[in-house]
N, C-alpha and C positions, 0 to 999 in steps of 0.2 A: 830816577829811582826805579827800583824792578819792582814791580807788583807780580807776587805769584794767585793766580787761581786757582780753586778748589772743587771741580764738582762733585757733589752727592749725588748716588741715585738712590730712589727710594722705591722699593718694591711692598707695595699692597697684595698679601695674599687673601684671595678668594676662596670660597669653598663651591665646588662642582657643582652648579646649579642644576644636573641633570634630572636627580631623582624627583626634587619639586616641581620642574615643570612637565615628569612623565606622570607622578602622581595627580596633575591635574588633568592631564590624558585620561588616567586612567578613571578618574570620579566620574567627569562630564561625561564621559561615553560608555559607562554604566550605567549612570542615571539614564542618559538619552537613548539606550538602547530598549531600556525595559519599558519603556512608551511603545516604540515601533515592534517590539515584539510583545507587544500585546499584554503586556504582564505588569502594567501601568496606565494610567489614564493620563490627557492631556498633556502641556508642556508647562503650565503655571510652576510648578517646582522644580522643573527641570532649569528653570529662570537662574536661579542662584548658582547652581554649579555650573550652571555655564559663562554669569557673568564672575565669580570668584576662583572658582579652579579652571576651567574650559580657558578664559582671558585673563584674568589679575596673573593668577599662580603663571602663566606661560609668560605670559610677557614680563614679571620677575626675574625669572629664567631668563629670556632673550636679555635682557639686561645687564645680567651678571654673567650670561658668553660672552655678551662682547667686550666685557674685561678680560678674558681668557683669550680675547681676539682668535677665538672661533667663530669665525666667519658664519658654518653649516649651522652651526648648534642655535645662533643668534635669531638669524636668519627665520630656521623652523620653527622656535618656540613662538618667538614676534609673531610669524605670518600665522601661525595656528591659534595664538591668544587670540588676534585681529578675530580673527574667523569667527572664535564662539561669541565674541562680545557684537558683531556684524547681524552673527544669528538669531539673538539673543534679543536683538533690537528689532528685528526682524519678526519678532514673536510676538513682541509688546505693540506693535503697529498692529496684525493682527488680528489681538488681542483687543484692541481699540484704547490702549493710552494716548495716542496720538488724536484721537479723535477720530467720530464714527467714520468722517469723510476720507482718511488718509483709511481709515479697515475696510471701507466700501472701493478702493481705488488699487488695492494693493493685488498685484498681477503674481501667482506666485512664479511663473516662468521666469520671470526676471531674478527670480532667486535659484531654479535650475541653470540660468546663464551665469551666476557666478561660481555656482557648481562646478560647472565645467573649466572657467577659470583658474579653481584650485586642484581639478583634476590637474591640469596640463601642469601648474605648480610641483603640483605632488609628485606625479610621472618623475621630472628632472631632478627633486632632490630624494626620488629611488635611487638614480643611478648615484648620486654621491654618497649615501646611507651606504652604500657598498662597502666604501674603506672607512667605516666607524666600526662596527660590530652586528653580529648575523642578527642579535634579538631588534636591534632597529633596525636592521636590514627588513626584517619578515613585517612591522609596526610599519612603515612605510607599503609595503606590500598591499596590508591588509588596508590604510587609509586608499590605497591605488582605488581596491575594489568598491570601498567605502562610499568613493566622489562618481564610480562608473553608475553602482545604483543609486545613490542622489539626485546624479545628473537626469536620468534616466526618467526614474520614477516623476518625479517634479517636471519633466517637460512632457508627460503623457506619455512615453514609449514603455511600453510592456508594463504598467507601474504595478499591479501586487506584485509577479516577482523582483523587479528591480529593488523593489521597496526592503521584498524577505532579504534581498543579497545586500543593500544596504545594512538590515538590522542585523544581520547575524555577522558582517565583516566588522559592525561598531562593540557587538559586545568580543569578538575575538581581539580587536585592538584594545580596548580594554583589559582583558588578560594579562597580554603580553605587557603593556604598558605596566599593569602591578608586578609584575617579577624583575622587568628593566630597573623600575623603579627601588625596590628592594633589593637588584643585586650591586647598585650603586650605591649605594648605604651603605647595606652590610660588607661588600669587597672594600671598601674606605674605612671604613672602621673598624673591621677589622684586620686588614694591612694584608689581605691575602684573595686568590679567588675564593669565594663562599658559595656564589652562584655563580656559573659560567655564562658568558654573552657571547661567545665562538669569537673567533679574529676574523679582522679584516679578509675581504678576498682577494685582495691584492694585482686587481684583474689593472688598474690605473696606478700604480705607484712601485 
């Protein structure tokens, strides 16, 4: 008897998780800048949007690229949710939720060493922000500078200015992150450029 087979394929469309997990880019590192420049007190409030936008909103995002089997896209939001929710934790220790013993113990250098870790992260996925578009080309740019005075400042080297060059490369990441964010909205919805993001530079492809 011949048996014939039949496959379906079944296609789940997704919607571009870009603009949510830049708009959480762009909260967290408004909120977190207006501390270090001075135009805010402490990090207690800074808590939430680092654990809800900074990590939930990103690593949403990462989740729904790697349905897009965007590898870069996946990739960044993940390792950058990681990051604020790491920070975050990082505060509350601090802060003594963990107990006075783990806030009487806690080395901040140890947190300029993963600094530097997400520098060298960052650096490598500058050069592939390349062939996405120039407004994440320049947002990676400014995280470059972002991790150079984080690193910096938090391991004692030159730290007020490391620190100003940390605060002021977080609230320009923050800029750029709300117009990214907004131009992937509104160029989707409304089925045209509205905002421009420049093209690739085509320097690898």
């Amino acid at each position: 008897m011949n048996q014939s087979q039949t496959t379906q394929q079944v296609q789940i469309l997704t919607a571009d998780p870009s603009a949510l997990g830049l708009f959480g880019l762009a909260m967290v590192t408004l909120v977190a800048s207006s501390a270090k420049l001075g135009w805010t007190d402490g990090v207690s409030l800074v808590l939430p949007w680092a654990i809800f936008l900074g990590g939930i909103a990103q690593l949403i995002a990462s989740l729904q690229d790697s349905k897009h089997n965007n590898t870069f896209g996946a990739t960044a939001f993940g390792a950058f949710g990681l990051f604020w929710l790491g920070v975050g934790t990082s505060w509350l220790i601090q802060l003594g939720l963990f107990g006075k013993a783990a806030a009487a113990a806690a080395d901040p250098k140890q947190l300029g060493v993963a600094f530097v870790g997400y520098l060298i992260f960052s650096i490598f996925m500058t050069v592939g922000a390349m062939e996405t578009h120039k407004v994440l080309f320049i947002i990676f740019v400014l995280i470059d500078f972002l991790f150079i005075g984080l690193s910096f400042s938090t391991l004692g080297i030159l730290p007020e200015s490391m620190h100003k060059l940390a605060a002021i490369s977080e609230l320009l990441i923050s800029i750029c992150s709300f117009y990214g964010s907004a131009a992937s909205v509104l160029n989707t919805h409304f089925g045209k450029v509205t905002l421009p993001v420049g093209k690739p530079f085509g320097i690898f492809k």
